[in-house]
C-alpha positions as CSV (number, residue, x, y, z in Angstrom):
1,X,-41.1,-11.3,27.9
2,X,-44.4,-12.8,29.7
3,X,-43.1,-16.3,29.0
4,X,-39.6,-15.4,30.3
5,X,-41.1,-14.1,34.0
6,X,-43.1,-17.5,33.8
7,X,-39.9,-19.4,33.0
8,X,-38.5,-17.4,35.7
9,X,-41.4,-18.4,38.4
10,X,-40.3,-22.2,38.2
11,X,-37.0,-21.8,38.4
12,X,-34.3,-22.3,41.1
13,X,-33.0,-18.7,40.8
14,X,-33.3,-15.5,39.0
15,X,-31.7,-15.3,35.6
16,X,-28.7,-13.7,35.0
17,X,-28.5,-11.6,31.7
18,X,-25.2,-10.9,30.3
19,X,-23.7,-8.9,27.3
20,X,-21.5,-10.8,25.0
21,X,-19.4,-7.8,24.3
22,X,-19.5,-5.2,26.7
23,X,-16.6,-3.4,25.4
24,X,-18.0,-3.7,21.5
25,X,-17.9,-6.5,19.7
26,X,-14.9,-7.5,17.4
27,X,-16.7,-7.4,14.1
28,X,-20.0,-5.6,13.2
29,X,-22.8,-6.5,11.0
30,X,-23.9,-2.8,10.2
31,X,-27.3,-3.0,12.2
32,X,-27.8,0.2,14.7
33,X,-30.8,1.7,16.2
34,X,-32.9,-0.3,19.0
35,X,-33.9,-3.8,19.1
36,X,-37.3,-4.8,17.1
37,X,-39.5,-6.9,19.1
38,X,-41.9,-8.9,16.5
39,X,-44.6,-11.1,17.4
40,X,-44.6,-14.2,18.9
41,X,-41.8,-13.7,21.1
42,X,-39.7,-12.9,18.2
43,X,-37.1,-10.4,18.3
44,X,-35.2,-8.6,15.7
45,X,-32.6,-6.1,14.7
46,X,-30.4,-7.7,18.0
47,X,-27.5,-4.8,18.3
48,X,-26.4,-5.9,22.0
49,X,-26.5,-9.7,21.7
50,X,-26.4,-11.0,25.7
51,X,-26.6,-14.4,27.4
52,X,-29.2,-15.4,29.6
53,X,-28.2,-18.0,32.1
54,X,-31.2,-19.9,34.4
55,X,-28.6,-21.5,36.7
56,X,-29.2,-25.0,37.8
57,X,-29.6,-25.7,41.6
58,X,-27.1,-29.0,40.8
59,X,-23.7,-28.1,42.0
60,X,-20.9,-28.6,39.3
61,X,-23.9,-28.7,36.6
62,X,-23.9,-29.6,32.7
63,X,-24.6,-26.4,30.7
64,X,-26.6,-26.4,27.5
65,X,-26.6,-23.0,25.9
66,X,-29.6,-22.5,23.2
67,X,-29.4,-21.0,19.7
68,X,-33.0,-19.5,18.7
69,X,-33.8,-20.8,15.2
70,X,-35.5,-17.6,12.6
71,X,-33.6,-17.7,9.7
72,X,-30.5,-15.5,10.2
73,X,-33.1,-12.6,10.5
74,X,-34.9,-12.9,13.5
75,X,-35.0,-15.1,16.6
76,X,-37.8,-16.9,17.9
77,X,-37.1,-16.2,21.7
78,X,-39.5,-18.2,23.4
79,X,-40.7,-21.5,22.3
80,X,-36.8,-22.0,21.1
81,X,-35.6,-20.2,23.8
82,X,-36.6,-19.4,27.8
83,X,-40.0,-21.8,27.5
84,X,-37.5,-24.5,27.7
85,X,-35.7,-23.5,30.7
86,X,-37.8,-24.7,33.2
87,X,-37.2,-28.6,32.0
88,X,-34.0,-28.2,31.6
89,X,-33.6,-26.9,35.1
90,X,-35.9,-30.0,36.3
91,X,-33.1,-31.9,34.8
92,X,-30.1,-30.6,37.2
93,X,-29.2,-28.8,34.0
94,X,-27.8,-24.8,34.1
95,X,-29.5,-23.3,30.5
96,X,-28.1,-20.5,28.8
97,X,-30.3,-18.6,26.0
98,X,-28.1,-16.8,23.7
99,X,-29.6,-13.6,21.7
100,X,-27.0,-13.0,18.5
101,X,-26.2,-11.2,16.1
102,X,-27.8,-11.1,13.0
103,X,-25.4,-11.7,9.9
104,X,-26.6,-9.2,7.8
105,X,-23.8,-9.4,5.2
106,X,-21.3,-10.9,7.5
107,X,-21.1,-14.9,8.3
108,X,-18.8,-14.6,10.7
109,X,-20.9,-12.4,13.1
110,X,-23.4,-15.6,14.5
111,X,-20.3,-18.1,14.9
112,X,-18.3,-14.7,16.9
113,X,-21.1,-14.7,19.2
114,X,-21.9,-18.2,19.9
115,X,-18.1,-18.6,20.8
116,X,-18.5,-15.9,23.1
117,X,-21.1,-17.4,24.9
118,X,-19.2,-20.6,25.3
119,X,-16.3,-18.8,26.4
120,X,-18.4,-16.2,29.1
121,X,-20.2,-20.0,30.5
122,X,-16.6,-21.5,31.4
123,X,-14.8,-17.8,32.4
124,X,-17.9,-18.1,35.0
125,X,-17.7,-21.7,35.8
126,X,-17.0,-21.1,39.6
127,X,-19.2,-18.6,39.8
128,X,-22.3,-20.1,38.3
129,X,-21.0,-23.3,39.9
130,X,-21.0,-25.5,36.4
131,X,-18.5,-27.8,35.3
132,X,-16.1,-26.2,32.5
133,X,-15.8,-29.6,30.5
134,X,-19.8,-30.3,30.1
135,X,-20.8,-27.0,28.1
136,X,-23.1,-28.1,25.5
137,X,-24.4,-26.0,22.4
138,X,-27.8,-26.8,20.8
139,X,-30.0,-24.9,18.3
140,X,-33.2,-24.9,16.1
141,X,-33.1,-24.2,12.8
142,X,-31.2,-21.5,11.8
143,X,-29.9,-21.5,15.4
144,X,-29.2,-25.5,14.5
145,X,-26.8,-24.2,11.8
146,X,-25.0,-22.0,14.6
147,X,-24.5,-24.6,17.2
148,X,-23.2,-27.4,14.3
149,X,-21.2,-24.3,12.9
150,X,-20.1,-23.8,16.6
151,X,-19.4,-27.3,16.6
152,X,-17.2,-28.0,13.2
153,X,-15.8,-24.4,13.0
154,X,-14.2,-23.6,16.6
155,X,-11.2,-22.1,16.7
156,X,-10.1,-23.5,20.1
157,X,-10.2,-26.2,23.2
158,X,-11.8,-23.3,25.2
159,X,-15.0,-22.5,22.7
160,X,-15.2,-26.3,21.4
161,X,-18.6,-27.1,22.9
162,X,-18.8,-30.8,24.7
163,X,-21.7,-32.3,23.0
164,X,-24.1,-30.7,20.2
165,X,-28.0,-31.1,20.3
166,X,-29.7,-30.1,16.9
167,X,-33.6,-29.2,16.4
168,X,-34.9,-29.8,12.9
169,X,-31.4,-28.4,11.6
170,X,-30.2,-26.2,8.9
171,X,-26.6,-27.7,8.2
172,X,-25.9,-27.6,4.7
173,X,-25.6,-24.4,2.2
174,X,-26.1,-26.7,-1.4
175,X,-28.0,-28.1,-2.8
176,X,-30.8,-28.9,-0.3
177,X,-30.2,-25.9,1.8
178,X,-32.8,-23.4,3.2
179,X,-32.7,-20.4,1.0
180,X,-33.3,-17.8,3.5
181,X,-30.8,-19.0,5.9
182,X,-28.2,-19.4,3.4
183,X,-29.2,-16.1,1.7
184,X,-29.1,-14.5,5.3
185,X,-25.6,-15.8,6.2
186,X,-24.1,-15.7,2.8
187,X,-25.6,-13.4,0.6
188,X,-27.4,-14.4,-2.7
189,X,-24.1,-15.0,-4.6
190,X,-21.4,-16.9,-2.6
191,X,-18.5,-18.6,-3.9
192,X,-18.3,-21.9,-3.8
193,X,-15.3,-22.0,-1.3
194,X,-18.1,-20.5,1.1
195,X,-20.8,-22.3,0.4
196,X,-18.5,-25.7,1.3
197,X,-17.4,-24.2,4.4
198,X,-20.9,-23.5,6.0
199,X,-22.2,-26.8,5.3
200,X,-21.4,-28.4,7.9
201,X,-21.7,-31.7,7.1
202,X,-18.8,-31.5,4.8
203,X,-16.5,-29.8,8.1
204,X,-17.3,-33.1,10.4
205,X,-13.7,-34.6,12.3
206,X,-13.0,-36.9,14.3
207,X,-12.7,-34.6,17.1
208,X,-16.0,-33.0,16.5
209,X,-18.4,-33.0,19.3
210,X,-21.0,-36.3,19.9
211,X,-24.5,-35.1,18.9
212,X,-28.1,-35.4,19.4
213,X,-30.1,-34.9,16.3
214,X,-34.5,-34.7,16.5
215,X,-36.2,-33.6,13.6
216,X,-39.9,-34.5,11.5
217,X,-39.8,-36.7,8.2
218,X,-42.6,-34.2,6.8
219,X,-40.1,-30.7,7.5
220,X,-41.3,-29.3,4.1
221,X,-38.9,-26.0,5.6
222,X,-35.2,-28.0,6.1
223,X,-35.5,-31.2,4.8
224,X,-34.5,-33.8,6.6
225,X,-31.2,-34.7,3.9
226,X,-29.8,-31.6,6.3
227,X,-29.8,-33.5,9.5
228,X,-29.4,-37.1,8.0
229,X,-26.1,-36.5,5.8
230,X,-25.0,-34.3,8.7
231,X,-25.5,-37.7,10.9
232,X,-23.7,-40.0,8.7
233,X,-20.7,-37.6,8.1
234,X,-20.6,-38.1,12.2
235,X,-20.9,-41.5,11.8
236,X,-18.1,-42.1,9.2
237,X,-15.4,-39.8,11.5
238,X,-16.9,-42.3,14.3
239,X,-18.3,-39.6,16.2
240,X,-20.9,-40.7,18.9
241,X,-24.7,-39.7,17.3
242,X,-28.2,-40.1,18.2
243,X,-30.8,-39.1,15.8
244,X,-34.4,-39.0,16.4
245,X,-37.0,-38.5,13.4
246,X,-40.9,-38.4,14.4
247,X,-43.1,-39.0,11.2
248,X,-45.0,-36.2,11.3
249,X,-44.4,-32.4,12.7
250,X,-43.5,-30.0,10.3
251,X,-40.6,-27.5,11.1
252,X,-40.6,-25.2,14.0
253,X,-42.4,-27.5,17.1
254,X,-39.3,-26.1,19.6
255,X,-41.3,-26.9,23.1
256,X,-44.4,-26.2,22.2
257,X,-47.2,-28.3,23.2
258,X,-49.1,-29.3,20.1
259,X,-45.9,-31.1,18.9
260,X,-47.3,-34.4,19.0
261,X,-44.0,-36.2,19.9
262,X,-43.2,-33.8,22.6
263,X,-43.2,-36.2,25.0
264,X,-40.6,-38.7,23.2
265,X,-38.1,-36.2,22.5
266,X,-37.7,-34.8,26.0
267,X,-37.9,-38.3,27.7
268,X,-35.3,-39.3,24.9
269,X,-32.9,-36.1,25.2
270,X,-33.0,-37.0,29.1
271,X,-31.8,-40.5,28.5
272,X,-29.3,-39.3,26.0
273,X,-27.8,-36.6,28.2
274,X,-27.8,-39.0,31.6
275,X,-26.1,-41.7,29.4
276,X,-24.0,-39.6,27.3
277,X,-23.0,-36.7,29.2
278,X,-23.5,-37.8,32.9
279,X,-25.3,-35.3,34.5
């Protein structure tokens, strides 16, 4: 959690750590015992999945709650997580880091908990001083699967996120899919009536959020077919999108440093969100 106090040291307030389900959660994945923490700022085993909310000194702010990417098995708390709190901070922005549930034989576990965390930002609104109709949802990876799930699969106006903002994204199940994630969320043998309904491009409305898509032509982990067919099936239900895609990168960069594009992206995600979301 060394990053986290360092997050912490640049930023307007202290962070406020929430569980999503104080009571117990509605559904259960099976997983007991204590949390694992891996290396890396990795985590695992999550059995008390919690927000944690770096509130921005911007009255009325936008919210962007983040989605740590790791495969449906593990989450990669930091450099997909609270190392990007201090930007988005710097930006007027209030930024949520949600630890969920793994789905560990249950797909509807991740999706429960990402709609709680939307719910818990605008059932706090006043408090936290953020404005109820600019919550955003974004995710890496794995976490990029949540926060389009989150996005195609709501099951109301008061968990359908504002706008969407997708790192290197998992989106489909079949056929280019990433076999971990989908193994991880689906199992190894899911019908096809499944498969269709986690890949997300194929769940795209009209009245599915406008998006922000970055990725890197050379992900050899998610191909980039996940995040282009995922922007034209926004496109064709004439959904605002923005899609960035840097040549080279790999899978994984999140906010660390020695992605080479670093730069572009975060001047280009401020632009986007000034123009697009009006902080």
């Amino acid at each position: 959690m060394s990053l986290l106090a360092i997050a912490t040291s640049v930023c307007a307030q202290q962070p406020i750590e929430m569980l999503l389900w104080p009571n117990g959660a509605p559904n259960s994945n099976g997983l007991t015992g204590t949390e694992e923490d891996l290396n890396g700022g990795r985590v695992a085993n999550v059995v008390n999945p919690s927000i944690t909310v770096f509130k921005s000194a911007t009255p009325n702010s936008t919210t962007i709650i983040m989605c740590p990417g790791g495969g449906y098995a593990r989450l990669a708390m930091n450099h997909e997580g609270f190392d990007m709190a201090p930007w988005f901070n710097a930006q007027g922005i209030t930024y949520v880091v949600l630890k969920y549930r793994m789905p560990n034989g249950n797909h509807e576990v991740p999706l429960s908990d990402a709609e709680q965390a939307i719910r818990l930002v605008r059932q706090h609104a006043s408090e936290w001083n953020v404005d109820p109709n600019k919550v955003g949802i974004m995710g890496a990876s794995a976490g990029g699967h949540l926060a389009s799930t989150l996005a195609t699969h709501y099951s109301s106006k008061e968990t359908r996120p504002d706008f969407q903002i997708l790192f290197y994204p998992v989106i489909t199940m079949k056929p280019y899919t990433h076999s971990g994630s989908r193994g991880n969320l689906l199992g190894q043998s899911p019908s096809a009536e499944l498969e269709k309904k986690f890949s997300n491009e194929q769940q795209v409305t009209p009245d599915t959020p406008k998006a922000f898509i970055m990725l890197s032509s050379d992900d050899g982990t998610v191909v980039p077919e996940n995040s282009i067919n995922y922007y034209m099936a926004l496109i064709q239900n004439k959904v605002s999108a923005a899609m960035h895609i840097y040549p080279i990168g790999g899978h994984g960069w999140g906010f660390r440093d020695n992605f080479k594009y670093k730069r572009q992206w975060t001047g280009e995600l401020e632009k986007w969100l000034r123009e697009e979301v009006v902080l």
